[in-house]
N, C-alpha and C positions, 0 to 999 in steps of 0.2 A: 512600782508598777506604772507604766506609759500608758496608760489610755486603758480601754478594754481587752484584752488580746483575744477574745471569738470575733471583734471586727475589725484589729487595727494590731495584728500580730507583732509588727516589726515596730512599732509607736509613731508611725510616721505622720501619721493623721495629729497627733496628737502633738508631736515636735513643732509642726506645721505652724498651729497657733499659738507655740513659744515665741517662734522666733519678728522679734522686731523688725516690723519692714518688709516682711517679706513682698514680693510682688504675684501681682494673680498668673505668672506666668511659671516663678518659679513651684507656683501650689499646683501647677497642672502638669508639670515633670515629678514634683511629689506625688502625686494623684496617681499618676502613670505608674510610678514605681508601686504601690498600694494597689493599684488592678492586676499588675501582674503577677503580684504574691497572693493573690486570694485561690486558694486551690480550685481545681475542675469541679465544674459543679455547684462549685458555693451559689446562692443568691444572691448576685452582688445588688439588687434593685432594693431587696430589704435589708440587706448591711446599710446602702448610703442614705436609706430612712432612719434605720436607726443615729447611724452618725449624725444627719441634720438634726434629730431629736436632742441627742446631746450636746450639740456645739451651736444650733440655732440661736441662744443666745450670747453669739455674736456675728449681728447680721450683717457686717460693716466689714466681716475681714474676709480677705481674698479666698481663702479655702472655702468658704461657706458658698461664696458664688461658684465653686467649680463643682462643689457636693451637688445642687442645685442645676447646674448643667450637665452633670453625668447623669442627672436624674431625668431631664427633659431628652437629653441625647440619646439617652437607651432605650426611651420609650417611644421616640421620631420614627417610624419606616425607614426604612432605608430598601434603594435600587438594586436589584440583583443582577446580574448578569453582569455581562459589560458589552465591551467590543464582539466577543464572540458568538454571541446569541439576540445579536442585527439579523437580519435579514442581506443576504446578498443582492446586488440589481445583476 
């Protein structure tokens, strides 16, 4: 078994911190890949708690910083609208 599979179905989270070397760039295309396979609906704020629970001790590897920033990132506001809901002069 790869990991948990109610929070890391496809084991990628878990390959993640197999592989030697990885970089924090390729654990943020991993990441990506693992956000988009979480069905509608899921919680993904308490999955990536849980993950940081599990994997927190290793505070040193690149996945852990990205757990850690989807976690700060999800919880940031973010701007609505855009261009279209300016005001015209």
């Amino acid at each position: 078994m790869k990991g948990d599979p109610r929070l890391d179905p496809k084991g990628l989270i878990f390959e993640s911190y197999r592989i030697e070397g990885i970089t924090a760039a390729e654990c943020r295309s991993i990441f990506l890949d693992w956000a988009l396979s979480m069905p509608v609906g899921a919680d993904t704020m308490a999955m990536l708690r849980e993950l940081l629970d599990h994997y927190g001790d290793h505070p040193d590897h690149p996945m852990t910083g990205v757990i850690r920033e989807g976690l700060t990132r999800i919880n940031a506001p973010r701007r609505r609208g855009g261009w279209r809901s300016r005001p015209r002069d």
